[in-house]
Each structure stands twice: as structure tokens, then as C-alpha cells.
C-alpha positions as CSV (number, residue, x, y, z in Angstrom):
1,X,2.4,94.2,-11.6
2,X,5.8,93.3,-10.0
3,X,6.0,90.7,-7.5
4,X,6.8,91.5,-3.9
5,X,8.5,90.5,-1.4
6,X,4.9,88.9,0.3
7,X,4.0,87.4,-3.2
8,X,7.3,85.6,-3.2
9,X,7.1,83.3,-0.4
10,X,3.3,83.3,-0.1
11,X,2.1,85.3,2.7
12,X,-0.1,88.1,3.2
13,X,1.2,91.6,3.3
14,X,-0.2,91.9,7.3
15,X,1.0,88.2,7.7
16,X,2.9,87.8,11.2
17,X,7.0,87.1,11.6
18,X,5.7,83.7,12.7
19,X,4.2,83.5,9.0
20,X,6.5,84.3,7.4
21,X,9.3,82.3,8.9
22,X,7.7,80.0,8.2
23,X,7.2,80.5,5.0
24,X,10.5,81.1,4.2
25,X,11.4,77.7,5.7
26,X,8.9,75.8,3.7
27,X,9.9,77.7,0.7
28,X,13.8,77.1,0.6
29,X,13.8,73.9,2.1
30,X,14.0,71.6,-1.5
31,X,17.0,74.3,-2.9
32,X,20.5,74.5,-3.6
33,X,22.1,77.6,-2.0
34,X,23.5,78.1,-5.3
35,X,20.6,78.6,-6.6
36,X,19.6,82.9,-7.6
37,X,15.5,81.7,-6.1
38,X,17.0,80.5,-3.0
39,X,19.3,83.9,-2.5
40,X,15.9,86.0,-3.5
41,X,14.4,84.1,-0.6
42,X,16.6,84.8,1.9
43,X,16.8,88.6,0.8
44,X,12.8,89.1,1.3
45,X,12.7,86.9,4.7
46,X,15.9,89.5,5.6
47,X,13.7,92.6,4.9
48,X,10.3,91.4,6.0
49,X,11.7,90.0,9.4
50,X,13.6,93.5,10.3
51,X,11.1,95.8,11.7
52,X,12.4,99.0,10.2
53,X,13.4,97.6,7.1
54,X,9.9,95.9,6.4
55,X,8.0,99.0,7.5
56,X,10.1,101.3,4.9
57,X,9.4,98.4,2.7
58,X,6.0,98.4,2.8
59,X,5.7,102.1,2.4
60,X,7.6,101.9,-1.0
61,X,4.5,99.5,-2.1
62,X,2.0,100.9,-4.6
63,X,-1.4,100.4,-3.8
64,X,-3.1,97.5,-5.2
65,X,-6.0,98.6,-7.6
66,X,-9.3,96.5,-7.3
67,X,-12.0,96.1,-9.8
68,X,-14.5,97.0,-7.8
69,X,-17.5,95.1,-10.1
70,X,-16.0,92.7,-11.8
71,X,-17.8,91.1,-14.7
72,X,-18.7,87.3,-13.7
73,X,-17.0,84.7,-15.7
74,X,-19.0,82.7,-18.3
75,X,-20.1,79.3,-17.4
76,X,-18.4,76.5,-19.1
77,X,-20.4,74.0,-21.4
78,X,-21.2,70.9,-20.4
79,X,-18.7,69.0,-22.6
80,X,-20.8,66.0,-24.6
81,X,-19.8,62.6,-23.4
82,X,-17.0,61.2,-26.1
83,X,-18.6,58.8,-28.4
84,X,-16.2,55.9,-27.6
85,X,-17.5,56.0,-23.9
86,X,-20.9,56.0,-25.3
87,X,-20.1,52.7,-27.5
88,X,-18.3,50.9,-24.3
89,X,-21.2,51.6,-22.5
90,X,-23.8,49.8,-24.6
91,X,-21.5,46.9,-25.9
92,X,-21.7,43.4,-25.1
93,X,-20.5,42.4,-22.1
94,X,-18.0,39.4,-23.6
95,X,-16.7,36.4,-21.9
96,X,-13.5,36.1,-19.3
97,X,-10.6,34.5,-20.7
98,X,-8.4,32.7,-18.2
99,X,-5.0,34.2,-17.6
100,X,-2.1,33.0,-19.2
101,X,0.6,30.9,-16.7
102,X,3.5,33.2,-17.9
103,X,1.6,36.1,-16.6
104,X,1.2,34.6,-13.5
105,X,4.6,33.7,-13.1
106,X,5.6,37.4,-14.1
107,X,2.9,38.7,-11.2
108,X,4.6,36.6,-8.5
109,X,8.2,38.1,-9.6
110,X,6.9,41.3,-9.2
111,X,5.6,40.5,-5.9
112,X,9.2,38.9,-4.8
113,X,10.9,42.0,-5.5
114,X,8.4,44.5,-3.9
115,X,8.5,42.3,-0.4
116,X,12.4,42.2,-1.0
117,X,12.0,46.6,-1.4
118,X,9.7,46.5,1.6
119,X,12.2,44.4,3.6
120,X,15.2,47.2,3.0
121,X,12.8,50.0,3.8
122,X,12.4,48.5,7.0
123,X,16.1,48.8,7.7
124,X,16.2,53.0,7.0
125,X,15.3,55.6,9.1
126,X,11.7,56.4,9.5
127,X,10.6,60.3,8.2
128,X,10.5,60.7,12.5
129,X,13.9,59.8,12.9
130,X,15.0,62.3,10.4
131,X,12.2,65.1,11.4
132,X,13.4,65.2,15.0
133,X,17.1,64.5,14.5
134,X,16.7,67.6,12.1
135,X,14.5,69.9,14.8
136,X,17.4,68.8,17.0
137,X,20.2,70.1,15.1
138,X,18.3,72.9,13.9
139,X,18.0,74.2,17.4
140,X,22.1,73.0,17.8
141,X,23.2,75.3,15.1
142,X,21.3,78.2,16.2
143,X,22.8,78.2,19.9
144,X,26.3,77.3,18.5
145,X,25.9,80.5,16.3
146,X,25.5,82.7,19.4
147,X,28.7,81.3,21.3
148,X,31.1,81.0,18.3
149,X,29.8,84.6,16.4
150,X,30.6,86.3,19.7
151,X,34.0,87.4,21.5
152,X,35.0,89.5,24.0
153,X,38.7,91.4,24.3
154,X,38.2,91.0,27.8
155,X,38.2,87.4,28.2
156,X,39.2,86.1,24.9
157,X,40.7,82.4,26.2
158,X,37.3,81.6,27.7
159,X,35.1,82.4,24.7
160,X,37.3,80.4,22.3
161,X,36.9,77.6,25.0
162,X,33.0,77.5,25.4
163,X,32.9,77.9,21.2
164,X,35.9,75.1,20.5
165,X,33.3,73.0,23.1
166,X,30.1,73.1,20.1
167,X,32.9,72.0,17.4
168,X,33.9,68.9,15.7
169,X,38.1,68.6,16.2
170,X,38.5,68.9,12.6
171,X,36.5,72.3,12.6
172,X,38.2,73.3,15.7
173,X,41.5,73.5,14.0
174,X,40.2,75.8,11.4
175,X,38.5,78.0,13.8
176,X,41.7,78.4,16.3
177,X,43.6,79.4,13.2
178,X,40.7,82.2,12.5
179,X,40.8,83.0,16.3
180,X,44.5,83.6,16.8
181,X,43.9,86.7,14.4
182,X,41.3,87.7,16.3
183,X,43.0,87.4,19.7
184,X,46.0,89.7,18.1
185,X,43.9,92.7,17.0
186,X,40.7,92.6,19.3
187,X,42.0,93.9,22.7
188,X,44.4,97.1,21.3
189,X,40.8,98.1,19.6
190,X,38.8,96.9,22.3
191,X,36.3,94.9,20.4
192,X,33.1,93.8,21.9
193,X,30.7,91.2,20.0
194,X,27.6,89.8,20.1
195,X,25.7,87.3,18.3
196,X,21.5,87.2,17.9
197,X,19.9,84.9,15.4
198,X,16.6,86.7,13.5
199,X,15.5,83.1,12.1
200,X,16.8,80.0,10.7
201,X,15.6,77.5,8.0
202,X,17.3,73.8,6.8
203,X,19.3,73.4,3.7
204,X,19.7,69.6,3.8
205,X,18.3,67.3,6.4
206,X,19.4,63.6,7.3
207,X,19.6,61.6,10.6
208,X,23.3,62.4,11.3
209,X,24.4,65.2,9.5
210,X,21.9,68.1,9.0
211,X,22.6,72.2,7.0
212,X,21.0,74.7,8.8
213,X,21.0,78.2,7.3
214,X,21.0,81.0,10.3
215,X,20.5,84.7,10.0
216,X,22.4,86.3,12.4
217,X,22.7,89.8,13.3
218,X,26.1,90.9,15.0
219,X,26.5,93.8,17.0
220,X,30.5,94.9,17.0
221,X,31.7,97.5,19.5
222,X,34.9,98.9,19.2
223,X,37.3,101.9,20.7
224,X,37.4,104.3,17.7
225,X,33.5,103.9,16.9
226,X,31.0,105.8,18.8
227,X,28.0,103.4,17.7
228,X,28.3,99.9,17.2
229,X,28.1,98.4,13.4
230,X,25.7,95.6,12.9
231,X,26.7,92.9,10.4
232,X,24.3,90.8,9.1
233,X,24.9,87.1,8.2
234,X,24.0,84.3,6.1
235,X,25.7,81.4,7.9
236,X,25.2,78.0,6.6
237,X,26.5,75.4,9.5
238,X,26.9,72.3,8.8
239,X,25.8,69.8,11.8
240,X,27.0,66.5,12.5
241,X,25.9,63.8,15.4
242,X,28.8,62.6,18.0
243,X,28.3,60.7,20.6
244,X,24.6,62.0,21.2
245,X,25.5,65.6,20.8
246,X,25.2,68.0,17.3
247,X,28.4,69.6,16.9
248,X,29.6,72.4,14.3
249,X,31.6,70.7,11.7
250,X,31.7,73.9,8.9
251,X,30.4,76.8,8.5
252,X,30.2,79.5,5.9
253,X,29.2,82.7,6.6
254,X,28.6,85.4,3.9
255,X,27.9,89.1,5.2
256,X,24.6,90.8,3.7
257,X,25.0,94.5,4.9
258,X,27.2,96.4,7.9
């Protein structure tokens, strides 16, 4: 049978969003985004977290066939205790010989180096440090998503200043550059855009800098549409710590479906 969606990151077919966000995060948290498992992960947490997509999903699903008497597995033998056991068991109990000096000597260099080890350990960050400093820019990136994803033609100056406030300077120039486009075409077409994350997950974690991949959904209005199109993005931010605060420092945003 081919695996589904559910069977990929572990869940249950009625398992709840919560469930399987989680999941998801669990799931992609040791891989490359290079890597074709990672991209499969992101595409079933993308269908199973979208109401309308997972319910046409889940109608596409064969039904599962169940034996319904299964025929009981065979007990396994008792496997005979190995001969060689059996001889240890009734030898001779034989005499201690004293340990050698230069085996002590090699014990206590051993013992040197694992206090020096134990000494350095004490100097990195503890797996708290890095687990809140992570939750921390975790919860940065998805807020800075839904500033610097979002314009309006209508106040375009004050949206580029509240998103060049989440930014590191060096990503700020890159993102005025991207901006001044946008400020050139977006009020002859009228172009209004939101930003709402569906979930987010960690690519790399660390005390200081931190990945965070977001799943964004972005509603664009515009004067010769009707309806609004909604784009749907991967974005990968990259967080960094400055002065107490997580700021954007790159991101990379690749568009699933519009």
C-alpha cells in the first residue's frame, strides 16, 4: 500500500492540526532543506494543515482493508542457553591478580582528560539556553513574517519602516532594494497584501543565530482582479540575537501554489 500523507510524519488520519504540527516539527527538525524527505514533509504538513485541501485529500484515500480474524503468530522457542555460558557458569572461580602499575597510570590519564572535557562543557551553553533562545526566535520570525510579507499602496513609507524595524542593517539594504520595486508598481495597481502564518518548524537552532522555516499564506488584492490570489510560502528566515532582540538577517522564500 502507498504511504500517505498521515503515515509520513506519524500521526493518525483523525489526528488534530495541533498533532500534526507537531509532528511535522519533530520530523524535519535534524534535516537539510536540501534534502527531497525534508521537501515531502513540508508538502504533507501543507495539505493536511489546509482545511479544504486535507478534506479533498482525505476523500481521495482508499479504504484501509482489515483482516478481520487474523491468524495468531506462532510462539517463538525458548532458545537453549549457549554452551560457553553454561561452561563459565560452572568453572572455577580462579584467583585475582593485582593490576599492573602501567594500567593504573593509563586509568588516571584517562581520568585527567575527562575532568579537563568536563571543565569545557561547563563553559557552553546549557540545552535551556539553546531551547529557549530557539522558542524565542521561533516566535521572532513568525511575527516578522507578518510585517515584512505585507504592504499596502496606501501607506507604503510606513510599512517599509515598521518591517526595516525587525531587520538586521545588512538585510535591510537588500530588502529596500526589493521594496523600491515594489513602491513603483503597487499604487498604479492598487495592491493590497497581507501576511498569515499556517505553522512554523526550526531548520537549525543555536543560542544566537536560529532558522526558522514559516508557512505563510498571502492574500494579494489588486485593481484588475476581482478576487484576491493567495500565494503560499515556504520562507526560511534566518534569526540572529542583537542587543537582546531577534532580528531578520535573510530570508528565502520559495512560492508553493498561487
Amino acid at each position: 500500500m502507498t504511504p500517505t500523507w498521515y503515515d509520513l510524519l506519524g500521526v493518525e488520519p483523525d489526528a488534530s492540526a495541533d498533532e500534526i504540527r507537531a509532528a511535522w516539527r519533530s520530523a524535519i527538525a535534524d534535516l537539510d532543506p536540501g534534502d527531497r524527505r525534508f521537501r515531502a514533509l513540508n508538502e504533507a504538513a501543507e495539505v493536511l494543515l489546509d482545511a479544504d485541501r486535507r478534506a479533498a485529500y482525505d476523500a481521495s484515500l482508499e479504504p484501509e482493508v482489515v483482516d478481520p480474524d487474523p491468524a495468531p503468530a506462532p510462539p517463538e522457542p525458548t532458545p537453549a542457553a549457549p554452551a560457553a555460558a553454561r561452561a563459565e557458569k560452572d568453572a572455577p572461580t580462579t584467583e585475582r591478580r593485582p593490576v599492573p602499575a602501567w594500567l593504573l597510570a593509563a586509568l588516571a590519564a584517562v581520568v585527567a582528560v575527562l575532568v579537563a572535557f568536563a571543565g569545557y562543557l561547563v563553559t557552553q551553553p546549557s540545552d535551556d539556553a539553546i531551547a529557549t533562545a530557539t522558542s524565542d526566535a521561533q516566535g521572532a520570525a513568525e511575527r516578522a513574517a507578518t510585517t515584512i510579507l505585507a504592504y499596502d499602496y496606501r501607506h507604503l513609507d510606513e510599512d517599509q519602516q515598521a518591517a526595516n524595524a525587525l531587520m538586521t542593517s545588512s538585510y535591510r539594504k537588500k530588502y529596500d532594494d526589493l521594496f523600491t520595486q515594489i513602491a513603483a508598481n503597487a499604487p498604479d495597481l492598487k495592491v493590497v497584501v497581507t501576511a498569515d502564518v499556517v505553522a512554523s518548524g526550526i531548520v537549525r537552532s543555536g543560542e544566537d543565530r536560529v532558522q526558522v522555516l514559516v508557512f505563510v499564506n498571502r492574500p494579494t488584492l489588486r485593481a484588475d482582479k476581482t478576487d484576491p490570489t493567495i500565494f503560499r510560502d515556504q520562507v526560511v528566515m534566518t534569526m540572529v540575537k542583537s542587543d537582546g532582540d531577534w532580528l531578520v538577517d535573510d530570508m528565502d522564500t520559495n512560492n508553493l501554489a498561487g
